[in-house]
C-alpha positions in Angstrom: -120.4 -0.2 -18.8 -121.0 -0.2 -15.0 -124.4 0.2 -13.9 -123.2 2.7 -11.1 -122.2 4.9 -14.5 -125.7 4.7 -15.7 -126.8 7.1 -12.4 -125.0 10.0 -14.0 -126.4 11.8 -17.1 -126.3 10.8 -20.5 -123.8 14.1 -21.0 -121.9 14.8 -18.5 -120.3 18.6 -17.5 -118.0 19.9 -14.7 -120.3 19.2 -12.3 -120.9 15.7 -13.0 -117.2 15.0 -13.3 -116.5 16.4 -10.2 -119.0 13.9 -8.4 -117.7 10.9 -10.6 -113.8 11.9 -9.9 -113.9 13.5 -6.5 -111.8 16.2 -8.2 -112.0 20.1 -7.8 -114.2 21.9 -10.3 -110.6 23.5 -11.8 -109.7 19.9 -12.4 -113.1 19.3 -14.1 -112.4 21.8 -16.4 -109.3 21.4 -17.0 -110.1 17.3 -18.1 -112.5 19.0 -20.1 -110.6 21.0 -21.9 -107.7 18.5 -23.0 -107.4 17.8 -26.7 -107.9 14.2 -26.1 -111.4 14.3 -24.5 -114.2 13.4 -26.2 -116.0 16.2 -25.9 -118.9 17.9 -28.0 -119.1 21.9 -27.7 -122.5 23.7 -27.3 -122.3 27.4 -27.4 -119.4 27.8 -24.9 -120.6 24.6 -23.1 -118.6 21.7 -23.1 -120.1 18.4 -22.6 -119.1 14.3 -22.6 -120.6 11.4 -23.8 -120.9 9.1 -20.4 -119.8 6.1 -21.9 -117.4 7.9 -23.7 -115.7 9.7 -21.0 -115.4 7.0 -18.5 -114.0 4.8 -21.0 -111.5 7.5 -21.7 -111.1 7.6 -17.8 -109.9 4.3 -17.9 -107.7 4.6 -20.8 -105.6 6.8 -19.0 -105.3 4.3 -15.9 -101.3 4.6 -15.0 -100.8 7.6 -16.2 -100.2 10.7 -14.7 -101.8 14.2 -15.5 -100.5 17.7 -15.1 -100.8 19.3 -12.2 
């Protein structure tokens, strides 16, 4: 993975993605929430592997997401 990935935590939340994508925090959340995120649940918290998620992130290169 990129070393410019390793800057960000090892579990990443909205916050982080919304640094990482440039995206609004509604967009963070909603990225989070989709069924085929890798996310782990805490409580109410959801979080993403780094690794994980911007493999994932790349996966979906060409396509488009809701709106």
């Amino acid at each position: 993975m990129n070393n410019y990935f390793q800057a960000y935590p090892l579990y990443l939340k909205a916050s982080d993605i919304m640094d990482a994508l440039q995206v609004s925090k509604t967009k963070a959340y909603e990225i989070l929430q989709r069924p085929d995120c890798p996310t782990v649940t805490l409580g109410k918290s959801k979080r993403v592997h780094r690794d994980k998620f911007f493999e994932y992130i790349v996966s979906l290169e060409g396509k488009t997401l809701p709106a």
